[in-house]
C-alpha positions in Angstrom: -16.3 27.4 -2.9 -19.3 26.9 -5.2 -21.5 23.9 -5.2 -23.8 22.4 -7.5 -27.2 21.0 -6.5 -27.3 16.8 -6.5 -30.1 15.1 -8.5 -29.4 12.6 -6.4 -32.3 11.5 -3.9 -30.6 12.8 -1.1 -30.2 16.2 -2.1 -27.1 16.9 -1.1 -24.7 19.6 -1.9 -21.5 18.6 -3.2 -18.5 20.7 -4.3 -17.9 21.5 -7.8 -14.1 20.8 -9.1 -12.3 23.8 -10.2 -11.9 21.9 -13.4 -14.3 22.5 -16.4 -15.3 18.8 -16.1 -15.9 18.7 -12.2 -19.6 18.8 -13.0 -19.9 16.1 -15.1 -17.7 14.2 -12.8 -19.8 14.4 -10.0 -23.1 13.8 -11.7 -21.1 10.6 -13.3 -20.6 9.0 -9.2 -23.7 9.8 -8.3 -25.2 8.1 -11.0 -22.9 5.3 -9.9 -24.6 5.7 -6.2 -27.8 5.3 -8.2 -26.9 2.2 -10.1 -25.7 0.3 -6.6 -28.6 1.3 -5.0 -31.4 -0.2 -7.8 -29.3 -2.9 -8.5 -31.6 -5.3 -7.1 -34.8 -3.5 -8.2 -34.1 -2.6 -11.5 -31.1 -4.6 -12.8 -32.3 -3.8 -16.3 -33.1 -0.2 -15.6 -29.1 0.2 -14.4 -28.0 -1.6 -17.0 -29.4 0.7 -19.9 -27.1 3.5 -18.0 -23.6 2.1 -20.4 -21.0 4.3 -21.3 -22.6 6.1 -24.2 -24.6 8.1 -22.1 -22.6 8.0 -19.0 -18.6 8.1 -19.9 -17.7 7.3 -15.8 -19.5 3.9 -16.5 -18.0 1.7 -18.3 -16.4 -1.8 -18.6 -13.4 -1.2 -15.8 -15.3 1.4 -14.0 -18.9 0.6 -12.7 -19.3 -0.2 -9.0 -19.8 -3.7 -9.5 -16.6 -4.5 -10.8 -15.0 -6.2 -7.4 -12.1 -3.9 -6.1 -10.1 -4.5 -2.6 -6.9 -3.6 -0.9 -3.5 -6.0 -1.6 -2.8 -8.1 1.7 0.4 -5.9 1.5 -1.9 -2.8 1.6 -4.7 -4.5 4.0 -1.9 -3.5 6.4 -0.8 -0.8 5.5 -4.8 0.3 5.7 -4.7 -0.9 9.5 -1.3 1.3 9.9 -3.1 4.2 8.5 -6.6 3.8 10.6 -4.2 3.6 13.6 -3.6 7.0 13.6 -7.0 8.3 14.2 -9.5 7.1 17.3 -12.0 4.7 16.7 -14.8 6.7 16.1 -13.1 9.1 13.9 -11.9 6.4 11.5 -13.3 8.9 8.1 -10.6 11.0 8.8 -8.5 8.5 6.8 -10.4 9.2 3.7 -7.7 11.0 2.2 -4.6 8.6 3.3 -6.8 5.3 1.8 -7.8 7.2 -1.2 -3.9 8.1 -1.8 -3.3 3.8 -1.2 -5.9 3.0 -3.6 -5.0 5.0 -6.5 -1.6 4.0 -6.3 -2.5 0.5 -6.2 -4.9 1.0 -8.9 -2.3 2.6 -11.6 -2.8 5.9 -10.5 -6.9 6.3 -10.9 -9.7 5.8 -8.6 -12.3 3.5 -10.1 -15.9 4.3 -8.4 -15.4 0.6 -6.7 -12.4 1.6 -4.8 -14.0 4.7 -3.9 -16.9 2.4 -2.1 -14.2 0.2 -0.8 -12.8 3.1 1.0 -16.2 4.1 2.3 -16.6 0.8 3.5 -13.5 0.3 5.5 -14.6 4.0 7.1 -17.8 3.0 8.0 -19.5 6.3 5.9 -22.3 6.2 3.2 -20.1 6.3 -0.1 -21.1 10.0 -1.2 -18.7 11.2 1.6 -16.1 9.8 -0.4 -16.5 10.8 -3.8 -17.5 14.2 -2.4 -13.5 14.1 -1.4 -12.2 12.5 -4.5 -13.9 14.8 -6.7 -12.6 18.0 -4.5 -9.1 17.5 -4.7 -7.2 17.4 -7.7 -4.6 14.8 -6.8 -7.1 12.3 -7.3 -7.7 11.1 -10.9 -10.8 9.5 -11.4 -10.2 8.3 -15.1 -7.0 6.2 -16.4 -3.5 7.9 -16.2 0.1 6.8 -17.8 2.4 4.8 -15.5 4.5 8.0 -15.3 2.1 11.0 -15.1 3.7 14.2 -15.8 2.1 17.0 -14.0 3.1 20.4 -15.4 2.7 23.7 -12.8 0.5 26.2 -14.0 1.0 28.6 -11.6 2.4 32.5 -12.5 5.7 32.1 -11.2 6.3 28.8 -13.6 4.3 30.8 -16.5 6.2 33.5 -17.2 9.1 31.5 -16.7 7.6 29.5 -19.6 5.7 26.5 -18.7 3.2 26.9 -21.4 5.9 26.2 -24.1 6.9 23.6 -21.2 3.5 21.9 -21.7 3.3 22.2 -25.3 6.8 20.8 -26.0 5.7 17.1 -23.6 2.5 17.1 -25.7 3.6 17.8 -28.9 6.7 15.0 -28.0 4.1 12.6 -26.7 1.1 13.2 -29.5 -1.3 13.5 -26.9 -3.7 16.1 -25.3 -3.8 17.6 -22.0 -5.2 14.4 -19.6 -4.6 11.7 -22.5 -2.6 8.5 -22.2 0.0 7.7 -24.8 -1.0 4.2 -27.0 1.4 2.2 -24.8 -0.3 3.0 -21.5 3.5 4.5 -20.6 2.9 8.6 -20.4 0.5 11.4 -19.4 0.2 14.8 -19.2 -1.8 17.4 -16.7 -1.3 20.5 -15.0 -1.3 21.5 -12.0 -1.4 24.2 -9.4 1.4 25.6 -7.1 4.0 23.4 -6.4 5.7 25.4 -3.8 9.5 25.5 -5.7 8.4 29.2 -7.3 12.3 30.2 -6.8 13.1 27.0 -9.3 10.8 27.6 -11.4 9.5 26.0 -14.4 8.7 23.2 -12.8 7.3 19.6 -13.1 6.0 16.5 -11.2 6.4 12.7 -12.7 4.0 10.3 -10.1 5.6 7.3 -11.0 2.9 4.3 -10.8 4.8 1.7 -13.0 6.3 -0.3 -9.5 2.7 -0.1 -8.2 2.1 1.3 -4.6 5.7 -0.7 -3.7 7.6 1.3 -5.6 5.4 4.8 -6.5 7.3 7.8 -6.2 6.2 11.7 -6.7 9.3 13.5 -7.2 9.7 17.5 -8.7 12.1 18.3 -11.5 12.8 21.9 -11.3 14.6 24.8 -13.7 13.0 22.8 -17.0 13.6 23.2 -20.4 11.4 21.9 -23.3 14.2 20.0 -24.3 15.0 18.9 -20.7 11.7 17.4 -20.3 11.9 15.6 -23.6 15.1 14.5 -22.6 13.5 13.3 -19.0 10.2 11.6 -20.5 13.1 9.3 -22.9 15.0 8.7 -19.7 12.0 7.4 -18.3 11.2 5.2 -21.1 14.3 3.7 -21.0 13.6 2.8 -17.6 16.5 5.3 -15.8 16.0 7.1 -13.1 17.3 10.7 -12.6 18.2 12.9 -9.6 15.0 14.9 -8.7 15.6 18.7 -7.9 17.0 21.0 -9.8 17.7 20.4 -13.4 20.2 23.5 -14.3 24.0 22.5 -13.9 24.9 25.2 -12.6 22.6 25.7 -9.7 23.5 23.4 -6.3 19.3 23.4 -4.9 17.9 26.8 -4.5 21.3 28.6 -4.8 22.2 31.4 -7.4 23.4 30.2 -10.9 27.6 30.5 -10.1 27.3 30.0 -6.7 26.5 32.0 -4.1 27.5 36.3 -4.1 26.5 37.0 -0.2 27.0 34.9 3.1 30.5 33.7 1.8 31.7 33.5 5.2 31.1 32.2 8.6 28.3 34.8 10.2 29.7 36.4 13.1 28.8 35.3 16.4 26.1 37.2 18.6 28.2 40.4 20.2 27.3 39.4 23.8 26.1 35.9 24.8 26.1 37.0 28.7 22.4 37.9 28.1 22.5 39.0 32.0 25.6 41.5 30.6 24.0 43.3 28.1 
């Protein structure tokens, strides 16, 4: 793993994202870190840090935009600290970074990250040292349904580059843009574990909110399948996940299976004693 150097006072060393932009991203919070901590000695100091110069700070994401849990998620946050002793409670960085995003639309805004940090009793670098590690956390705006496209070799020689291109060109977007009506994104992302069903893709659905948010794979794509799949979701309808080819049941062969057609034989001796 390679790190990058913080500017930040506390010269710490913080893991750089395997994305192109994972620099930038981390320099953005700890600018944030910055901005909270002069807040109340150089207000108009912070303040000259906008948006033009800082694209992680801006009018819906600057840590001092007020951000807490739902009371429906305020126990579902006492539900997940319960599963870890008292004085390990920042092993639930993860599970309440997973909550807050999907309360949040699907993005982590710098002021849910400090919630988080917060409610785990940790200075707020350990949490954006995790939310910028992992990829499953999106730390600028996504659609309600954002469709995640694997990248991975098995899925790309079994086209999911023409996969990708057909959702973007469909959508009129670029890789990590929203759609105009807030409805639709589109990312990649690494190895989703289906390599026998591949092409692949993922839709996080975050238009219910954390209620009714669902991840769910759609597997043996088409460029016109996922077309046909991003208008199904437009429409509001919800399809079976899994496999998307007919004539496959799950994992099986296309026709049905050609071995195993009968019941295996039993062991030849079950007297183990007797053998």
């Amino acid at each position: 793993m390679r790190a990058v150097r913080s500017t930040h006072p506390a010269n710490l060393f913080l893991p750089r994202v395997v994305c192109g932009r994972g620099t930038k991203s981390v320099a953005s919070l700890l600018l944030s870190l910055e901005l909270v901590e002069n807040a109340s000695s150089s207000r108009g100091q912070a303040s000259s840090r906008d948006s033009s110069s800082n694209p992680s700070i801006s009018s819906d994401n600057n840590p001092d935009l007020p951000w807490k849990f739902s009371d429906t998620n305020k126990e579902k946050v006492k539900e997940i600290l319960s599963h870890y002793p008292s004085n390990y409670k920042q092993s639930a960085v993860i599970p309440l970074l997973d909550l807050a995003q999907q309360q949040h639309g699907g993005w982590l805004p710098v002021s849910a990250m400090n919630e988080v940090a917060k409610i785990i009793e940790v200075a707020p670098i350990r949490v954006y040292e995790v939310a910028t590690f992992y990829s499953m956390f999106n730390r600028s705006k996504v659609g309600k349904y954002h469709l995640l496209v694997c990248g991975t070799t098995p899925c790309m020689v079994r086209g999911s580059r023409e996969i990708e291109d057909a959702l973007l060109k469909h959508l009129g977007v670029k890789r990590n843009e929203v759609t105009k009506d807030g409805l639709f994104s589109v990312g990649e992302m690494e190895c989703m574990g289906c390599c026998v069903n591949a092409p692949m893709i993922t839709v996080a659905d975050y238009s219910n909110g954390s209620e009714g948010y669902t991840y769910n794979y759609y597997e043996d794509v088409t460029p016109k399948r996922v077309i046909e799949i991003v208008e199904m979701l437009r429409r509001g309808e919800k399809l079976p996940p899994g496999t998307q080819n007919p004539k496959r049941i799950k994992s099986g062969p296309e026709g049905g299976n050609t071995t195993l057609l009968s019941e295996p034989k039993p062991p030849p001796c079950r007297d183990l004693d007797a053998c």
